[in-house]
DOMI-698085 format. One line per 4 residues: number of its first residue (from 0); their letters; for each residue x, y, z of C-alpha. Coordinates in steps of 0.25 Angstrom, whole numbers, plus 5000, padded with zeros to 4 digits. Each point is the difference from the previous one (the first is absolute). Layout:
N
NUM) a) X:Y:Z; ... $
//
This chain:
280
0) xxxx) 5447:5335:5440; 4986:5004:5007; 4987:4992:4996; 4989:5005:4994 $
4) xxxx) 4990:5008:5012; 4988:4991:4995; 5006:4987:4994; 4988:4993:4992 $
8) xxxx) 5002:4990:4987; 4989:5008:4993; 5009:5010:4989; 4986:5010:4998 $
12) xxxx) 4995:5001:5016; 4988:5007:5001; 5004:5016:5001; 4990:5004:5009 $
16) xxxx) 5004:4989:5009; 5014:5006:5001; 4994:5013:5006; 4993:4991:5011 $
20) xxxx) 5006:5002:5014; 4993:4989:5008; 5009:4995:5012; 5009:5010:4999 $
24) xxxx) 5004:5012:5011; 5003:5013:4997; 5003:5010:5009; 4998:5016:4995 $
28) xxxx) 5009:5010:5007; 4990:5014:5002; 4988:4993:4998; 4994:5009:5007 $
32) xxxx) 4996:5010:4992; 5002:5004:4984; 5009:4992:4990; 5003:4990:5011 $
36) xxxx) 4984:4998:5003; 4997:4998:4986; 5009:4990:4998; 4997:4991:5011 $
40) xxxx) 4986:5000:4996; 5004:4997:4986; 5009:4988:5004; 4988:4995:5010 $
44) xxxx) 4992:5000:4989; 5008:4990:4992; 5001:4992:5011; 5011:5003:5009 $
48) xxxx) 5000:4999:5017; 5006:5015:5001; 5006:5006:5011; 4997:5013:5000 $
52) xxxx) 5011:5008:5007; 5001:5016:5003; 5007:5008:5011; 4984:5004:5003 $
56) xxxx) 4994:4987:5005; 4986:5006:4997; 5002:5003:4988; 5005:4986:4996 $
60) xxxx) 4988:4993:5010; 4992:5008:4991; 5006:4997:4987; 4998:4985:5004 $
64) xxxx) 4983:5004:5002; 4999:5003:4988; 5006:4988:4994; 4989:4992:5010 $
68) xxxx) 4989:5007:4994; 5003:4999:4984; 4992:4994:4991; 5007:4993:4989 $
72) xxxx) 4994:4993:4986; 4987:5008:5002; 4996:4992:5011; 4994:5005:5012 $
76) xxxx) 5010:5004:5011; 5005:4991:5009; 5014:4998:5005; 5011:5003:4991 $
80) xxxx) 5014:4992:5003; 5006:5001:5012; 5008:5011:5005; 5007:5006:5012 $
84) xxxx) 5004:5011:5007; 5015:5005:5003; 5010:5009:5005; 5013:5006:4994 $
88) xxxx) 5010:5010:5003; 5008:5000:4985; 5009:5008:5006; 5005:4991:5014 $
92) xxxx) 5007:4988:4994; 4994:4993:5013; 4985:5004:4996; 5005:4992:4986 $
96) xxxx) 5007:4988:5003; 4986:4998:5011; 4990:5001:4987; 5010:4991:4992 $
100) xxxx) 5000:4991:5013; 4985:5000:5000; 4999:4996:4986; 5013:4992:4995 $
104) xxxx) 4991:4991:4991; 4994:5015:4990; 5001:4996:4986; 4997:5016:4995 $
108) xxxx) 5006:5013:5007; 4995:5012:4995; 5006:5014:5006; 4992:5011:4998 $
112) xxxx) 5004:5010:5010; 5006:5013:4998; 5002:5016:5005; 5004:5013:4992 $
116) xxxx) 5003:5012:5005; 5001:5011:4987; 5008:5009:5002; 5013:5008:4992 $
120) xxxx) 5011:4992:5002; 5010:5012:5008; 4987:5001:5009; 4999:4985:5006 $
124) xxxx) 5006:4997:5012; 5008:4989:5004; 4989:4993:5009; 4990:5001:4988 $
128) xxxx) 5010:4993:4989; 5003:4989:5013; 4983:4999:5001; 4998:4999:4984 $
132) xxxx) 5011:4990:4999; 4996:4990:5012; 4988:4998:4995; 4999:4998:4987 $
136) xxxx) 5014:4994:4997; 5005:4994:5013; 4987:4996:5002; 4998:4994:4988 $
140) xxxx) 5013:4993:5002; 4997:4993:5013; 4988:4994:4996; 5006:4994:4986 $
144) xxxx) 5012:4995:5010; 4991:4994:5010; 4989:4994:4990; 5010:4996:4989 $
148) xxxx) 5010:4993:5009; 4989:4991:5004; 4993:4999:4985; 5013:4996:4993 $
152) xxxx) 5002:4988:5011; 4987:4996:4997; 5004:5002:4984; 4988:5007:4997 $
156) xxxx) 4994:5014:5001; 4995:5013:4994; 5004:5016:5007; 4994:5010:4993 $
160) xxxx) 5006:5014:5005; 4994:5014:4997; 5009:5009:4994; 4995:5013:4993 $
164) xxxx) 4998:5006:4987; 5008:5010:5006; 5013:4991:5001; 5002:5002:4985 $
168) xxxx) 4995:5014:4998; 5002:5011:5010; 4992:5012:5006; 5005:5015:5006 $
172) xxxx) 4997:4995:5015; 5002:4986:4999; 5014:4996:4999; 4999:4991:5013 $
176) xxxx) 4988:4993:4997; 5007:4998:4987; 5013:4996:5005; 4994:4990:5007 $
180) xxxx) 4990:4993:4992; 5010:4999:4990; 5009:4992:5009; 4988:4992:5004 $
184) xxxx) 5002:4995:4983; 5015:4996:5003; 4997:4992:5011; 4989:4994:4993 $
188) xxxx) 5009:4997:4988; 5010:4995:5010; 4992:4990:5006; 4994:4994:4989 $
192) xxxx) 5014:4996:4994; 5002:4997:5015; 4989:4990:5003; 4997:4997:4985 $
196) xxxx) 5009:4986:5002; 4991:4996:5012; 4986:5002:4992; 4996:5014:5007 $
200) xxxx) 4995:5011:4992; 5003:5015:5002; 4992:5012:4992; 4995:5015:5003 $
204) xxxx) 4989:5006:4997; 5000:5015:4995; 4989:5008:5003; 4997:5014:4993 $
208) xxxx) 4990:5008:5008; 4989:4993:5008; 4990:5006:5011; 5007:4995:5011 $
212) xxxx) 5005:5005:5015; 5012:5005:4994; 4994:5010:4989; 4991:5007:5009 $
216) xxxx) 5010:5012:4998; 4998:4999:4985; 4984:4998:5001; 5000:5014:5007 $
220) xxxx) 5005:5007:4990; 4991:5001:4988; 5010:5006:4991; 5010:4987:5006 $
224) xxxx) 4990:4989:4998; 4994:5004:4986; 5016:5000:4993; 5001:4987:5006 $
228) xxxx) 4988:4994:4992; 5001:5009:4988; 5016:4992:5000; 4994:4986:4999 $
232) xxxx) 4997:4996:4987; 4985:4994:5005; 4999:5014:5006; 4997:4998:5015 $
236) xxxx) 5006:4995:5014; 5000:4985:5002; 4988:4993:5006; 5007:4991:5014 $
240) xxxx) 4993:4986:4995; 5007:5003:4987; 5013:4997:5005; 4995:4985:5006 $
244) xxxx) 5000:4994:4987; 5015:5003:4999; 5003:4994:5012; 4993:4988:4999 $
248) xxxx) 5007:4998:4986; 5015:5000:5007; 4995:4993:5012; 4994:4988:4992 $
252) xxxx) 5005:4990:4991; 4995:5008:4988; 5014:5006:5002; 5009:4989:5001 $
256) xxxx) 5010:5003:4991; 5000:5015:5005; 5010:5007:5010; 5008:5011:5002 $
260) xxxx) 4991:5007:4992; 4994:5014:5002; 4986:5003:4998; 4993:5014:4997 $
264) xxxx) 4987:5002:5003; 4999:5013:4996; 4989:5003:4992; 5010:5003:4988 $
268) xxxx) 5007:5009:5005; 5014:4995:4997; 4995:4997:4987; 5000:5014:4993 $
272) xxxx) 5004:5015:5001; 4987:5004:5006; 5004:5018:4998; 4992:5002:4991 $
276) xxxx) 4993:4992:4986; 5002:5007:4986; 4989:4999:4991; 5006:4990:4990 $
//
């Protein structure tokens, strides 16, 4: 049997010590910009080195700024923990293994990255289902490959992939997208029974509608982007740092005795009907 992630004597440990990340790497997969971006500023914040990793360097060297310039506590700024900048190609297993190369000794992998292409299923195209797939299931797959081969030698680790909201409820247009999140939950499953004996822990995060990169073809339409609030129980699209908290939960010991779950972030809109309230 695997050993506790943070063996200590003391049966009541301090709980907001179990969220503290000191000493620890974690590299975020589309750091660059969105979800991914928040998240590794979240996890910098509670103390982990990141590697903030994206297919645009830029956007990842500016992801890593940011963290250099935070303030924490109420202090006045100074540097925050350090972070780096680096390079991925999800979808080139090469571009992979050299990242998990780079960085064999990461505690936490967070996967953020994703694409989408909504369309009616009979008008896709072959090359658009191969595009949507590699990324955001393939993708996905090479890195929890690469990352959990090396955490379950070491016996200890925490991925945290990003499924969707839309891998258990479906829109006309988003079958893919679907498709693929919702495979991104079985492989998530799977390697949390597969690594569990070795002490590595496997979750996704769910979101429900965030302003991100990827929902800019909702935001322009008015009509598109109101439904999508008024279908939340809270009422309104997702703030980005709203989804760090999340993270940092599965990717600290605060979670220890948690994997292979799925966890919606979603503003409540799995929670309830959402067509229309009676006056009851």
């Amino acid at each position: 049997m695997s050993q506790d992630p943070a063996p200590s004597n003391d049966a009541n440990p301090s709980i907001p010590t179990l969220f503290d990340l000191s000493g620890r790497t974690a590299v975020v997969v589309g750091a660059g910009s969105g979800l991914g971006q928040a998240s590794a500023i979240g996890l910098a914040d509670a103390g982990a080195h990141v590697v903030a990793a994206d297919l645009n360097l830029s956007g990842a060297e500016a992801t890593v700024e940011i963290i250099a310039s935070r303030t924490h506590g109420g202090h006045s700024a100074r540097s925050g923990p350090p972070a780096e900048a680096a390079q991925v190609d999800i979808t080139d297993s090469e571009s992979v293994s050299a990242l998990v190369s780079a960085h064999p000794d990461a505690e936490v992998l967070v996967v953020t990255p994703g694409a989408n292409v909504r369309k009616r299923l009979v008008s896709t195209t072959d090359e658009e289902f191969d595009r949507v797939i590699d990324i955001n299931l393939k993708g996905t797959y090479r890195l929890m490959r690469g990352f959990g081969a090396e955490m379950a030698e070491r016996g200890r680790g925490s991925i945290i992939t990003f499924a969707s909201f839309r891998a258990l409820t479906v829109e006309p247009g988003q079958g893919i997208y679907a498709a693929a999140k919702a495979g991104v939950v079985q492989l998530t499953k799977t390697l949390s029974s597969e690594l569990g004996p070795q002490g590595v822990r496997v979750n996704a995060i769910l979101p429900g509608p965030f302003d991100t990169p990827l929902t800019q073809q909702i935001k322009a339409d008015e009509e598109w982007w109101n439904a999508y609030a008024d279908k939340t129980t809270l009422g309104r699209w997702g703030r980005l740092h709203e989804i760090a908290g999340p993270v940092l939960f599965l990717a600290s010991d605060a979670s220890s005795y948690v994997t292979g779950h799925s966890q919606l972030v979603d503003g409540g809109w799995m929670a309830h009907d959402g067509r229309f309230t009676p006056e009851v």
